[in-house]
C-alpha positions in Angstrom: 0.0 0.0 0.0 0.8 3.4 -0.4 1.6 6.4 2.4 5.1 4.9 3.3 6.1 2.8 5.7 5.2 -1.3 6.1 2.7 -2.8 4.5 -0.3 -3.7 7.5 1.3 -7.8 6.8 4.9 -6.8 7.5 4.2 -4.2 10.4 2.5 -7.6 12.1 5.1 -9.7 10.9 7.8 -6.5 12.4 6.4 -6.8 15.5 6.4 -10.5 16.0 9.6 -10.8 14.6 11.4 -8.1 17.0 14.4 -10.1 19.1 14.4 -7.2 21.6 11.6 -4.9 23.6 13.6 -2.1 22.0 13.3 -3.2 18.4 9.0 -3.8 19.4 8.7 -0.5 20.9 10.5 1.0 17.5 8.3 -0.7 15.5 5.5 0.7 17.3 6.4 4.1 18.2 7.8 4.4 14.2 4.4 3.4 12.6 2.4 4.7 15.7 -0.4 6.1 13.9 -0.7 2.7 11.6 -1.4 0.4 14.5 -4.4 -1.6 14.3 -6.3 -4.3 16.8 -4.3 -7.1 15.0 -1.3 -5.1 15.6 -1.2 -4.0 19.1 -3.0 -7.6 20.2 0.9 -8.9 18.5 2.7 -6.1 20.0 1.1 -6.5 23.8 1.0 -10.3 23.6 5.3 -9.9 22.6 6.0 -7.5 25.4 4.7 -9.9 27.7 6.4 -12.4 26.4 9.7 -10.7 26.8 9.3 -8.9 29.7 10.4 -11.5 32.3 13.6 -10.0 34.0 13.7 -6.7 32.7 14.7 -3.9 35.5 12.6 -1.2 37.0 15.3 1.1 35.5 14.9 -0.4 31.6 11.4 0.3 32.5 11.8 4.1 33.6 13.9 4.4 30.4 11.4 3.1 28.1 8.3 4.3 30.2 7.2 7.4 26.9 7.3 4.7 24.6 5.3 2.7 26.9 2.7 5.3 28.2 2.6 6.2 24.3 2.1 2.8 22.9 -0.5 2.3 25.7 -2.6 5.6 25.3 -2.9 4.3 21.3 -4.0 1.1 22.7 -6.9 2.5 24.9 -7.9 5.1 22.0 -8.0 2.3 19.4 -9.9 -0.6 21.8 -12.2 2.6 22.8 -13.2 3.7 19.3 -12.7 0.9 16.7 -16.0 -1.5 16.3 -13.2 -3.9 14.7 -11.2 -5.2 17.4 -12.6 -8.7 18.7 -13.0 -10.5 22.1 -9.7 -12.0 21.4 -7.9 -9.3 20.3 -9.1 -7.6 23.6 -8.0 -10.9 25.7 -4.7 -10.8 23.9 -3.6 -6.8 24.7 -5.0 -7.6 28.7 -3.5 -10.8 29.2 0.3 -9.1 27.6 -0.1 -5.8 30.0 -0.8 -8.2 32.9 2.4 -10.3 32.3 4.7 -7.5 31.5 3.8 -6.9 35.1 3.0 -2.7 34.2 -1.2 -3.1 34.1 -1.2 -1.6 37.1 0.3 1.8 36.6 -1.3 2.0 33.1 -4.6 2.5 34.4 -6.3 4.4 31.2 -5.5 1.6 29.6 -6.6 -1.5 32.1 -9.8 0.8 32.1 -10.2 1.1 28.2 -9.9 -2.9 28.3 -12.0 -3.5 30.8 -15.1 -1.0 29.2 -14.3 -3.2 26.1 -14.4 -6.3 27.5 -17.9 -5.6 29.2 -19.5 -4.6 25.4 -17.8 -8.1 24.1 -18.2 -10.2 27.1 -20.7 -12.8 25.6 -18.3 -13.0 22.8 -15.8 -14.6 24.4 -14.7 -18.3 24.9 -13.5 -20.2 27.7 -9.7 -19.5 27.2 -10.4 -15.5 26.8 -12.9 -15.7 29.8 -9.8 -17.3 31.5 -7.3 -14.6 30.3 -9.1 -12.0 31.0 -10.1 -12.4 34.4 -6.4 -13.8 35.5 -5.4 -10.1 33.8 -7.5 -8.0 35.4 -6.9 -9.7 38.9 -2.9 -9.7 38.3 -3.2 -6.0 37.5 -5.4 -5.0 40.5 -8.2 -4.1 38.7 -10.2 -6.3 40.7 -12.2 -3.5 41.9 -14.3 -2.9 38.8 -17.5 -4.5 39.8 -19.2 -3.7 35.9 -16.3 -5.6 34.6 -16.5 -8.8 36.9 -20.1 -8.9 36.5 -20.0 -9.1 32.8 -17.4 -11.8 33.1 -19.1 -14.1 35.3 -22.1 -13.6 33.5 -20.7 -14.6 30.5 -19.0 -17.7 31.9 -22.5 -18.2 33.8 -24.0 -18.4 30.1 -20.7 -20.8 28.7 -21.4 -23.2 31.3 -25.0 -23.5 31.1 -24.5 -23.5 26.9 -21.8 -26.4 27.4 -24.3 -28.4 30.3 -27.0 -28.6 27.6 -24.4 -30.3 24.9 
């Protein structure tokens, strides 16, 4: 496609691809404004991933391209109809296990107003995720939130009982 810069396919591919944190968070702070669901579900769900052992200083020296990457998150799970239940899972389930959900709040709280629209959509796994993400994060005061998720599992488990 045109407008310069990666094609959508090799942004994606960019992200998953990266060998460092550094090389993610220049993928995603170069192309910002071209990040989609797909692409900040990869980007959230590698940061996660490779976030084990980093230092509370690495994090204070990446913490703009953080608090950057995170602010597009919230905007685009806030405003796009396109992003999915799993999508939605995925960015939660990364911010939890890089450990910094709880001092990106916005975002935790973007999530978590998406989740309660897309609830029902949800499977068992992304029930799963979400819930261990929101309680790893200490978001476990967002009544709305947990009472959309146990609804929806409610429904699962009553769908699969009838199987």
């Amino acid at each position: 496609g045109g407008g310069g810069g990666p094609s959508p396919a090799l942004l994606t591919a960019n992200i998953k691809n990266a060998k460092t944190l550094e090389e993610l968070l220049g993928h995603c702070t170069a192309h910002r404004s071209k990040l989609n669901h797909i692409h900040l579900s990869a980007a959230w769900n590698s940061i996660g991933h490779k976030s084990g052992n980093l230092s509370p200083d690495w994090w204070r020296a990446h913490d703009d391209e953080l608090r950057s990457l995170a602010s597009h998150t919230a905007k685009v799970v806030s405003e796009s109809s396109e992003v999915r239940a799993r999508e939605i899972a995925n960015i939660a389930h990364g911010v939890a296990k890089s450990g910094r959900g709880g001092d990106l709040t916005d975002l935790m709280d973007a999530l978590a107003r998406a989740v309660e629209k897309r609830a029902s959509d949800c499977n068992a796994q992304e029930l799963a995720n979400v819930s261990w993400a929101f309680a790893k994060a200490d978001h476990c005061a967002d009544v709305a939130l947990f009472d959309a998720l146990s609804k929806a599992t409610l429904a699962k488990a009553s769908a699969s009982q009838r199987l």
